[in-house]
GUGUTI-386979 format. One record per residue (C-alpha): x, y, z; residue in one letter. Coordinates in steps of 0.02 Angstrom, whole numbers, padded with zeros to 5 digits, always signed. Last residue first. Example, Ala and Ser with C-alpha at 12.3 -4.5 7.8 and 13.67 -1.06 7.14 Angstrom:
<sites>
+00684-00053+00357S;+00615-00225+00390A;
</sites>
This chain:
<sites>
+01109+01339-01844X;+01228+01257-01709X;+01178+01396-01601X;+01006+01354-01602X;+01064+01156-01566X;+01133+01230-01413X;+01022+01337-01350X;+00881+01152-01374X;+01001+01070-01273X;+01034+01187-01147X;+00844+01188-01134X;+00839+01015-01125X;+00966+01011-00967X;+00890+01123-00853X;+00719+01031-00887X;+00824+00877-00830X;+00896+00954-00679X;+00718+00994-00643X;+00675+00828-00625X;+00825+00766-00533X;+00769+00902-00387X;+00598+00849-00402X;+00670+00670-00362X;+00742+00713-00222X;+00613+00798-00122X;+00492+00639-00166X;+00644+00547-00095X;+00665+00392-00154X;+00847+00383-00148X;+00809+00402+00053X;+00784+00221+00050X;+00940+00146+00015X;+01011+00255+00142X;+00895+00225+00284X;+00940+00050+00255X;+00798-00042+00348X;+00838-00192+00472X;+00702-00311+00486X;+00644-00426+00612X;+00628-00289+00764X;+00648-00358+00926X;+00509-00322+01049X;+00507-00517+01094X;+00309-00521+01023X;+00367-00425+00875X;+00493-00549+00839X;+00389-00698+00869X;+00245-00612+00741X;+00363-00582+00610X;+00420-00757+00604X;+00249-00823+00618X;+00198-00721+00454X;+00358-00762+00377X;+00332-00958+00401X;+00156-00934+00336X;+00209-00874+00182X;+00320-01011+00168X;+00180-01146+00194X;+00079-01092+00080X;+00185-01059-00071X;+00122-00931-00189X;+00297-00839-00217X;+00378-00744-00077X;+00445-00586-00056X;+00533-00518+00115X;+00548-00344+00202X;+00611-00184+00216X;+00828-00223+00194X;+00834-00085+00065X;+00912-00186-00063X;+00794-00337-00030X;+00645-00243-00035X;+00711-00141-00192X;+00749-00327-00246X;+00555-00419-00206X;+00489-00252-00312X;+00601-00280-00460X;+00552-00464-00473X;+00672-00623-00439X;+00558-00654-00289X;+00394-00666-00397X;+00237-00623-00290X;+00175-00622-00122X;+00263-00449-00031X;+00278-00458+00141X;+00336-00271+00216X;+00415-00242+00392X;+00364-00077+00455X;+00439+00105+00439X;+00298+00177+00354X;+00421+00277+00220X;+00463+00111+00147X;+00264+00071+00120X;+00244+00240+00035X;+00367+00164-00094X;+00281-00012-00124X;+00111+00085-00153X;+00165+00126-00313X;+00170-00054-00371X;+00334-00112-00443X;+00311-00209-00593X;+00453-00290-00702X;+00412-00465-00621X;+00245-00463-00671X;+00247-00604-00781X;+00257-00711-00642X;+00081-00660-00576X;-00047-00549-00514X;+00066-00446-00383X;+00055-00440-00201X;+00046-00322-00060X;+00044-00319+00134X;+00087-00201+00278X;+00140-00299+00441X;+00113-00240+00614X;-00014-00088+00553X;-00017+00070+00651X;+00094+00155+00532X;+00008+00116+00381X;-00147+00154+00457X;-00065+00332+00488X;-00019+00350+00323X;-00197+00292+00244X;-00274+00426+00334X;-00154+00569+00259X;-00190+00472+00105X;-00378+00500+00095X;-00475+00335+00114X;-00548+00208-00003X;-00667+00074+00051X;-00636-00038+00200X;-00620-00235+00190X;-00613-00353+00347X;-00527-00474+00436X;-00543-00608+00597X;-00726-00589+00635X;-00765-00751+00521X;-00626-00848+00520X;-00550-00842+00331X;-00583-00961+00200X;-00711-00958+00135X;-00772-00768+00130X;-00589-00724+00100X;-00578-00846-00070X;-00738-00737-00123X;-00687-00572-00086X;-00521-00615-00151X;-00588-00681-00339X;-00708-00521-00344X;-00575-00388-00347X;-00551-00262-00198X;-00574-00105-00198X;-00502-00020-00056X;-00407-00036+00114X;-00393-00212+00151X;-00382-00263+00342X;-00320-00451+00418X;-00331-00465+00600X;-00221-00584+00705X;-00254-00571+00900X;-00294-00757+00944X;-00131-00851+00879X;-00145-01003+00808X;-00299-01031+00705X;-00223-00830+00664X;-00083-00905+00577X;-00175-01050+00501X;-00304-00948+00405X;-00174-00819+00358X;-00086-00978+00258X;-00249-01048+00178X;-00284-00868+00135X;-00119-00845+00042X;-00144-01015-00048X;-00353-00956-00093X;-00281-00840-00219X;-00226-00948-00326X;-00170-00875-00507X;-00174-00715-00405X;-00328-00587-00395X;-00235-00436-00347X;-00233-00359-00183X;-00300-00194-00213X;-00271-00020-00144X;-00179-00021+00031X;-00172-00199+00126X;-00147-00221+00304X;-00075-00362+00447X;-00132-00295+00620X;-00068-00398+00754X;-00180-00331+00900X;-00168-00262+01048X;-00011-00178+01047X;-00051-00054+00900X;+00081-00007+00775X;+00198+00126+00792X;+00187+00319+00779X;+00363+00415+00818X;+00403+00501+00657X;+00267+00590+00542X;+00259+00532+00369X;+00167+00646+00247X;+00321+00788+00252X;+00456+00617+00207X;+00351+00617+00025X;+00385+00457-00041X;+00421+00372-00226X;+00389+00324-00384X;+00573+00280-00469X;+00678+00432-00596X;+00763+00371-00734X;+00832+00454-00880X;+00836+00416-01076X;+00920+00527-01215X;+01102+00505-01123X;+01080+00320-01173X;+01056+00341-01347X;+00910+00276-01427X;+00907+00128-01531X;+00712+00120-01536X;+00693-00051-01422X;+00852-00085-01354X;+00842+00098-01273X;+00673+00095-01215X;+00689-00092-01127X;+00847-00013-01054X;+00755+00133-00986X;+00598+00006-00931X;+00732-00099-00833X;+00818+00045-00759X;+00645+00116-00690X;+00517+00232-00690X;+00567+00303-00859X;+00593+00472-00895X;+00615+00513-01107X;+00699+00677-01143X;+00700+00797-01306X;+00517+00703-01368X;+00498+00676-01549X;+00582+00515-01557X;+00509+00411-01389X;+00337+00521-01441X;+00323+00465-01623X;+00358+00272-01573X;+00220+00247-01441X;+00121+00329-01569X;+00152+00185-01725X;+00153+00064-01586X;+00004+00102-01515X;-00094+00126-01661X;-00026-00053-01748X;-00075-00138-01583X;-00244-00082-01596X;-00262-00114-01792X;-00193-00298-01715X;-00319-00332-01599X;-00367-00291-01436X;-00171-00265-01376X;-00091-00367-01245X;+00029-00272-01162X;+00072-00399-01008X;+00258-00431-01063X;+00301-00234-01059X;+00355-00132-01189X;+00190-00065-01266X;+00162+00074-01119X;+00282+00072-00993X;+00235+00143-00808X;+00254+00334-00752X;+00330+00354-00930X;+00374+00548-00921X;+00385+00649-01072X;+00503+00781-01075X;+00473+00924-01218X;+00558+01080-01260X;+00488+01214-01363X;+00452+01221-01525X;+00285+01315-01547X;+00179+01234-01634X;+00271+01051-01667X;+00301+01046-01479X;+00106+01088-01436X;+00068+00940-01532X;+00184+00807-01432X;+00153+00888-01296X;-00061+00863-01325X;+00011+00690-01380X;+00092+00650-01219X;-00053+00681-01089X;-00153+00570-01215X;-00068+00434-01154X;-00153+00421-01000X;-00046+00362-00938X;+00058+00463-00954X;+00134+00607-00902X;+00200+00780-00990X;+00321+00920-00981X;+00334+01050-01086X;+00481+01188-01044X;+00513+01371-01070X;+00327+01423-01043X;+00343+01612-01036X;+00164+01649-01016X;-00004+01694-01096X;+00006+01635-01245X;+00074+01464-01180X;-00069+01465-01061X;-00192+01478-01187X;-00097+01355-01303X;-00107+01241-01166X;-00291+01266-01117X;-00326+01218-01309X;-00242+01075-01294X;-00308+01021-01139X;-00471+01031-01207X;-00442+00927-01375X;-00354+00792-01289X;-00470+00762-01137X;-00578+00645-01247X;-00420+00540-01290X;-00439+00453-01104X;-00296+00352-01187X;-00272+00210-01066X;-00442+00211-01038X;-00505+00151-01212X;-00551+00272-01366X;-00401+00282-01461X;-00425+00117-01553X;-00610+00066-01558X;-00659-00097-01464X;-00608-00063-01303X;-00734+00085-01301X;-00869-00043-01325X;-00797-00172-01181X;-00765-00044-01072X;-00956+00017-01090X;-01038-00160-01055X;-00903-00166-00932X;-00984-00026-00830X;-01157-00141-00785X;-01170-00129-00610X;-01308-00048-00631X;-01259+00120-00523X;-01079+00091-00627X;-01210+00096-00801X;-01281+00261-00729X;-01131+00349-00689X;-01035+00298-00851X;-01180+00374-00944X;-01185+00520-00867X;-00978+00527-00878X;-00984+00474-01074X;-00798+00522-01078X;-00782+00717-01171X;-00641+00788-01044X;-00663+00962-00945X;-00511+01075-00924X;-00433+01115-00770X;-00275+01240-00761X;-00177+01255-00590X;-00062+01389-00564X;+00052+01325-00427X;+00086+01372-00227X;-00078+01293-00169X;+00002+01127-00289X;+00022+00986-00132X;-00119+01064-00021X;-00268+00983-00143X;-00160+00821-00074X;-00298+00785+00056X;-00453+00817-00039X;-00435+00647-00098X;-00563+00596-00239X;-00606+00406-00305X;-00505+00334-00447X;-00635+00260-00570X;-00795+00344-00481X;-00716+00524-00478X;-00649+00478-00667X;-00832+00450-00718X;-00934+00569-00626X;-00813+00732-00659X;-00669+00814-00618X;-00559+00940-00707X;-00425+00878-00793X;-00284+00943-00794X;-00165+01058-00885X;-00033+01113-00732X;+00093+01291-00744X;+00250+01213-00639X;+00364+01343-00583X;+00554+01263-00576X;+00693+01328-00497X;+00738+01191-00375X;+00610+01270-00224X;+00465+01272-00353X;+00494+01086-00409X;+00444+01028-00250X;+00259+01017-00233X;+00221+01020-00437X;+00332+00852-00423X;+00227+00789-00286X;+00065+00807-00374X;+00138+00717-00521X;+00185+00564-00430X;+00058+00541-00314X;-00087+00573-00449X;-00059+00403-00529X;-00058+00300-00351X;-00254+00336-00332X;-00365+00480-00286X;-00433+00638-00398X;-00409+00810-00286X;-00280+00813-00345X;-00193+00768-00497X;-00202+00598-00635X;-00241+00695-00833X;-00062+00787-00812X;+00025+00882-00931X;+00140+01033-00825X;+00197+01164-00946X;+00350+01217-00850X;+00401+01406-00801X;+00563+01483-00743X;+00594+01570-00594X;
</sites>
């Protein structure tokens, strides 16, 4: 079996939609071929606090040699300001300086590269794979390719500067990003995108060719979803996983819920997670007291089976610039096997997959259509009829299983690449 260098900041037991992707790879890529070696982090006050922990997926890499290296990110003092309530004051310093901010967690850089070499001493490494964000996953590869020569795929689990919400700090910032963002999409043997519209942005971008640039979506594990489970009778349980994100006008989804469950008596709204100050507010006023609530995080093998109790399973996106963005959570939703309402632009990549695999419906801020859904959904579960009509086969191409097998295709490819270009010398 051959052996990957797996570069990963996001991996169990830390929580959130990052780690999904990565620790799901490391799952499946043993059975196509493929035996992942992972460089992670290992946990500490800060990053438990920023994406929570889920002991649940610790089972996803038992088969895998797992490497965890410490990273240098004012954790004590990260601890203490959160306790305050104070964190920004530290967000808003490390913003400042280029390199330092979240999306570069560049204090991990230094340990995982050492771990790397390690391991690449150690082993036959044949392949380097990395994941961002954080984007310091990439330039330990980036490094580690210049060493020692080998192979390198670097995985874009969202885009980095090509995307209309980038907004750098300033323009040194900008310059940094751009002038890195453009060293790994030439230095790296395969670029994977998360979707068609962030390979094409890729390719218009830095002239690449198209063979240079593959996609493979987020996704869903089929082992975490159990069949048979459906929602409970007593109540029409509408649910949100992670956050619902503080919309232009937040308060026009509320004013809609409000009147749906002003006429029906067993409505009951539930948010899993975090949830940003805007909604907690616009809930508080608007909603019926009794009628909805918000949870903190859970494990995912708890999430899945609210999921699957739920009538309705809700998300949203921030605005209209968003249309590129596809929320992990989106995926997991299509494994649930219940109707999905999605607020946010219905020209957007997330409203088509919905649309394409017959899930559910988008809708823009617009009161009264959102509640039109909402009562539509309601009369057809009352009648037993099911309002939606899922394409299985639209939806198996997100596959967690699947897409480990298109992964290691792609290793398979670079290193007949990389013979090839030997032989060429």
């Amino acid at each position: 079996m051959d052996l990957v260098l797996f570069l990963c900041y996001f991996f169990p037991p830390l929580g959130g939609g990052g780690v999904q992707r990565s620790a799901k790879f490391v799952k499946y890529l043993p059975e196509n071929g493929w035996h992942p070696i992972v460089v992670t982090v290992r946990p500490n006050l800060r990053n438990r606090i920023e994406q929570g922990v889920d002991y649940s997926l610790l089972g996803e890499a038992e088969d895998s040699r797992v490497l965890r290296c410490r990273s240098i990110e004012g954790s004590g003092l990260y601890a203490f300001l959160h306790r305050l309530r104070l964190r920004k004051i530290m967000f808003e310093v490390e913003g400042t300086i280029p390199l330092l901010h979240m999306d570069y967690k560049i204090g991990w850089y230094w340990p995982a590269l050492r771990r790397s070499q390690e391991a690449i001493r150690r082993s036959p490494v044949r392949v380097i794979y990395s994941s961002s964000p954080p984007y310091s996953a990439h330039l330990v590869a980036r490094r580690l390719k210049q060493k020692y020569g080998l192979p390198w795929v670097a995985d874009f689990r969202d885009p980095w500067t090509l995307v209309a919400t980038y907004r750098p700090r300033t323009r040194l910032h900008g310059m940094v990003d751009a002038f890195l963002e453009r060293a790994i999409v030439r230095e790296a043997d395969v670029l994977v995108a998360n979707t068609e519209l962030n390979k094409a942005n890729l390719l218009a971008r830095y002239g690449l060719p198209g063979e240079k640039v593959r996609v493979i979506p987020n996704g869903f594990d089929p082992a975490d979803f159990p069949p048979g489970r459906r929602p409970e009778e007593k109540e029409f349980m509408i649910s949100c996983f992670g956050k619902f994100y503080a919309m232009r006008n937040p308060e026009v989804f509320f004013h809609a819920c409000r009147n749906f469950i002003q006429l029906h008596g067993n409505i009951f709204l539930r948010f899993w997670g975090w949830q940003p100050r805007e909604v907690r507010r616009a809930a508080r006023k608007i909603l019926p007291q009794g009628t909805w609530e918000i949870r903190g995080r859970i494990e995912h093998d708890q999430a899945v089976r609210e999921m699957q109790r739920s009538a309705v399973l809700l998300l949203n996106l921030p605005n209209e610039d968003c249309r590129h963005w596809i929320p992990g959570k989106l995926y997991e939703y299509l494994a649930a096997d219940r109707p999905i309402l999605l607020i946010g632009p219905e020209g957007g990549n997330a409203a088509q997959i919905l649309r394409e695999t017959g899930t559910g419906q988008a809708v823009g801020e617009n009161k009264e259509k959102i509640f039109a859904i909402l009562e539509s959904l309601y009369q057809c579960c009352g009648q037993g009829e099911p309002s939606w009509k899922p394409d299985r086969e639209a939806i198996y191409r997100y596959n967690r299983r699947l897409q480990a097998r298109e992964l290691a295709a792609i290793f398979t490819d670079v290193l007949g690449m990389k013979a090839g270009t030997e032989r060429m010398v």
